[in-house]
C-alpha positions in Angstrom: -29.6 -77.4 52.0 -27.9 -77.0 48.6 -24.0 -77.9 49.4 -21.3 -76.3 46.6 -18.2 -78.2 47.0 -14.3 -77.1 45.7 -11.3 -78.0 45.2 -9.6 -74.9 45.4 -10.8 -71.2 45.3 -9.8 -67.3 46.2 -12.2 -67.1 48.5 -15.4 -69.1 49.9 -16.8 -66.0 50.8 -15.9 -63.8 47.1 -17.7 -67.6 45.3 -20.9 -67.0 47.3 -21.0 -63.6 47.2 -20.6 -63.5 43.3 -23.3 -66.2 43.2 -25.7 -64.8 45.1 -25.5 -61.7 42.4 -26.5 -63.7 39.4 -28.7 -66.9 41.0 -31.9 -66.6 43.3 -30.1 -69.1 45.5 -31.7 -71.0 48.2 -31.4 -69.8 51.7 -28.2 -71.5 53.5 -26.9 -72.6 50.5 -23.0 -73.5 51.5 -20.0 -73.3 49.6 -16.9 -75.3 50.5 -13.4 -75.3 49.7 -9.9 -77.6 50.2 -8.2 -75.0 49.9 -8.5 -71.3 49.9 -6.0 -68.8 48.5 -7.0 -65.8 50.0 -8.7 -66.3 53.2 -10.1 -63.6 54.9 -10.7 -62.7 58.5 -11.7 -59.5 60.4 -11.1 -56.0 59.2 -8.9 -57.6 56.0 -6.8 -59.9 58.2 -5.5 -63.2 56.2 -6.9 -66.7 56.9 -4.4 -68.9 56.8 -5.4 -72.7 56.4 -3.5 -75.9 55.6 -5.0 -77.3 52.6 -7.6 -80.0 52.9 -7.2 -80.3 56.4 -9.8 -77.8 57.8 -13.3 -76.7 57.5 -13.8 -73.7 55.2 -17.4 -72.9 54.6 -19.8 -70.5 53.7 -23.2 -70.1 53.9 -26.1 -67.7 52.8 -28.1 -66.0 55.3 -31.1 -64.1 53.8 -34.4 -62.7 55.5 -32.9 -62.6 59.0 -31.3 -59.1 59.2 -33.9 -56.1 58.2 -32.1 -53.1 59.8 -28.4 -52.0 59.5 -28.3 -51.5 63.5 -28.5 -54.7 64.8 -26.1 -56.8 62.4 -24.4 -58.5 65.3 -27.1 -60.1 66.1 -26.2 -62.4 63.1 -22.5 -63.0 65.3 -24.2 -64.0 67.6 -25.9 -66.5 66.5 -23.6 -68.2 64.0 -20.7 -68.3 66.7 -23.1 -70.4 68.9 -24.0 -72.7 66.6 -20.3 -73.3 65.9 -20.3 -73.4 69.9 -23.2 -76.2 70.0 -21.9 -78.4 67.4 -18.0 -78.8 68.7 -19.9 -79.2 72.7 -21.8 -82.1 70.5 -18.4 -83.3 69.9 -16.6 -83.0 73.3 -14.7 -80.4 72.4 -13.6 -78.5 75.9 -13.6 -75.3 77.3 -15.0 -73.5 74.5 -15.8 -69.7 74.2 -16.6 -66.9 72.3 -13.3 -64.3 71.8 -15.2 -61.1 71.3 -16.7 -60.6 68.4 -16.5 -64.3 67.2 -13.2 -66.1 67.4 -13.7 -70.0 68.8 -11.2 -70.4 71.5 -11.1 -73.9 73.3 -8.9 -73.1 76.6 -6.3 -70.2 75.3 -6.0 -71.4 71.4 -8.3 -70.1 68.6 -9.5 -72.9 66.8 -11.9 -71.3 64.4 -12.8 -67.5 63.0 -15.7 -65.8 61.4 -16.2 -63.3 58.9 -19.8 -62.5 57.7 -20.4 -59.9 54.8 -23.7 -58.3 54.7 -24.7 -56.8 51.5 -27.9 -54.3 51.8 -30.3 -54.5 48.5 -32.1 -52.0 46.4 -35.3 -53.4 48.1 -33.7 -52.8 51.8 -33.6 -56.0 52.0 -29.8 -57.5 54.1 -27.9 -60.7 52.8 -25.7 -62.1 54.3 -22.6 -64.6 53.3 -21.3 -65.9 56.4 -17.7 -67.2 56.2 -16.7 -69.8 58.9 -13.1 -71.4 59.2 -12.5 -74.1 61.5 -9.3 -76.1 62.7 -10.0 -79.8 62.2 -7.1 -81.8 61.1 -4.3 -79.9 60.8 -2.0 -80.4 64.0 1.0 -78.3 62.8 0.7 -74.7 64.3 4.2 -73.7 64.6 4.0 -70.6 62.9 0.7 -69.6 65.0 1.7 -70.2 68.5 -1.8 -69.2 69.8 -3.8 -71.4 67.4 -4.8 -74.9 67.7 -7.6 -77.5 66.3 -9.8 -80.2 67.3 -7.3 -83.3 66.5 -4.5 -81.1 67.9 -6.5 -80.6 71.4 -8.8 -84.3 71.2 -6.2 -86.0 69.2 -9.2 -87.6 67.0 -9.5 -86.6 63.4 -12.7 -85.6 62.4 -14.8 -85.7 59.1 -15.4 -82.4 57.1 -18.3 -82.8 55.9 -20.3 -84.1 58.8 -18.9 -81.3 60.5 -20.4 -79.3 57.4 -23.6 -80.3 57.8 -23.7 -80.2 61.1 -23.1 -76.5 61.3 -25.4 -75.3 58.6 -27.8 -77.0 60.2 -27.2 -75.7 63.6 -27.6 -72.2 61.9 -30.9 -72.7 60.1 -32.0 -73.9 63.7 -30.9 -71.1 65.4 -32.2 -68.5 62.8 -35.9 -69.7 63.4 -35.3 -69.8 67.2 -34.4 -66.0 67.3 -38.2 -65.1 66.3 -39.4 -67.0 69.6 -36.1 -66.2 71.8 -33.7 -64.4 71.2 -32.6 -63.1 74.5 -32.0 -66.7 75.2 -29.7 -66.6 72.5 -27.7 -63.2 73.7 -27.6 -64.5 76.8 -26.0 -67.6 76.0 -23.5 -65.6 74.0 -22.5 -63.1 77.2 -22.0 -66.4 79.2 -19.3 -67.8 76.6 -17.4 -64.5 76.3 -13.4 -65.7 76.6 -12.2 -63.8 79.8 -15.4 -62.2 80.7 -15.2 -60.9 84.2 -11.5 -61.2 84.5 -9.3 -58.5 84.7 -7.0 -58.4 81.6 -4.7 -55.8 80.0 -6.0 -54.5 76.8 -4.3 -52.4 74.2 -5.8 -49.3 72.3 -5.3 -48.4 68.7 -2.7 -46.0 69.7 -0.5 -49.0 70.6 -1.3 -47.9 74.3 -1.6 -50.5 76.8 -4.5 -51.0 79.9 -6.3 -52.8 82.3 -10.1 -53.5 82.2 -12.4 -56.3 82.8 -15.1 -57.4 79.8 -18.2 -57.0 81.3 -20.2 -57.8 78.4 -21.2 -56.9 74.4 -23.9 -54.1 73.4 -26.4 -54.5 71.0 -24.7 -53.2 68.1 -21.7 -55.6 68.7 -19.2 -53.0 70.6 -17.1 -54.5 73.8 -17.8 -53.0 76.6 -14.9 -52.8 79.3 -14.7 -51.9 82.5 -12.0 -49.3 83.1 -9.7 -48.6 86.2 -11.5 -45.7 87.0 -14.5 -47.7 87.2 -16.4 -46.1 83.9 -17.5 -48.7 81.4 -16.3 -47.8 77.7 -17.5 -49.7 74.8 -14.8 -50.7 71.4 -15.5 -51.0 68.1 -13.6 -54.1 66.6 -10.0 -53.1 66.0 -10.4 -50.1 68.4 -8.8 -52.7 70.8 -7.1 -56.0 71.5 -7.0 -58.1 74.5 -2.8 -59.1 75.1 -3.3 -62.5 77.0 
């Protein structure tokens, strides 16, 4: 594993991508930063992170997607390796907020943003972008957020935790050739409020009840409406008010 480490950058994300471009680069190469300017998070949301306190990593994914339809399937696996490393650590009552927001009881501690780029060849690669709550204990301004020396009051080093994930990763890459409805199932059973009925809010700002009852294939939600029909979401389509 070739490991890029900065000081400050833009974006993790942007770095790898641009690299990628120019360099044959290794498989699960990973770029890390102190401190990134502009983090990004789902659908152009901002990552916001206290500098040098957090993880902010990204990694190259290539010859694991070969068709635009099942993308998610690369969710999937990246948020349960972020899953299997902080259960390595203790780290309680983890889930999965659908699509891949790292909860531990009711706070987010971590967020996910993987770019796929498709090749003249057909072939996908993908720069996976994971940020992750370590050290920083101040969330005043994000009431809903916390970290892992915030909940375990431990502080925990960066780079192990690094390691650690990209490792995970590569593991879990090769273990979806042999398995991987292992793999989706452990991902349905770690979906945050699964089950439960919640209210939920459409993109026309209007609000409902429904009950998750699980993820399709190509990554929409699919909830459980009041008049018993199932509908499935597209990210941003809707947001779970808890």
């Amino acid at each position: 594993m070739k490991l890029i480490k900065l000081d400050a950058i833009d974006s993790t994300n942007d770095f790898l991508k641009a690299l990628a471009s120019q360099d044959e680069l290794d498989n699960f190469t990973v770029v890390t930063a102190e401190n990134q300017i502009k983090g990004k998070g789902q659908m152009g949301s901002k990552w916001v992170s206290e500098s040098g306190k957090n993880l902010i990593m990204s990694v190259l994914v290539k010859d694991f997607l070969f068709d635009t339809e099942h993308v998610f399937n690369l969710s999937v696996v990246v948020s349960l390796s972020v899953i299997e490393v902080l259960k390595s650590l203790n780290i309680p009552e983890l889930s999965i907020k659908w699509p891949n927001d790292i909860m531990s009881y009711n706070k987010k501690i971590g967020g996910i943003l993987i770019e796929n780029t498709l090749k003249s060849d057909g072939r996908i690669v993908s720069v996976v972008g994971i940020g992750l709550n370590v050290n920083q204990t101040n969330f005043d301004a994000f009431p809903t957020a916390s970290s892992l020396a915030a909940i375990t009051g431990k502080v925990f080093d960066k780079t192990d935790l690094t390691i650690s994930v990209a490792a995970k990763l590569q593991q879990n890459t090769e273990a979806w050739n042999n398995d991987s409805q292992t793999l989706w199932d452990a991902y349905f059973a770690l979906l945050f409020k699964k089950g439960v009925p919640m209210p939920f809010q459409n993109k026309k700002n209007q609000n409902f009840m429904g009950i998750i009852k699980g993820v399709s294939p190509q990554g929409k939600i699919q909830i459980l409406l009041e008049d018993d029909t199932v509908s499935e979401f597209e990210i941003k389509e809707v947001k779970m008010l808890y």
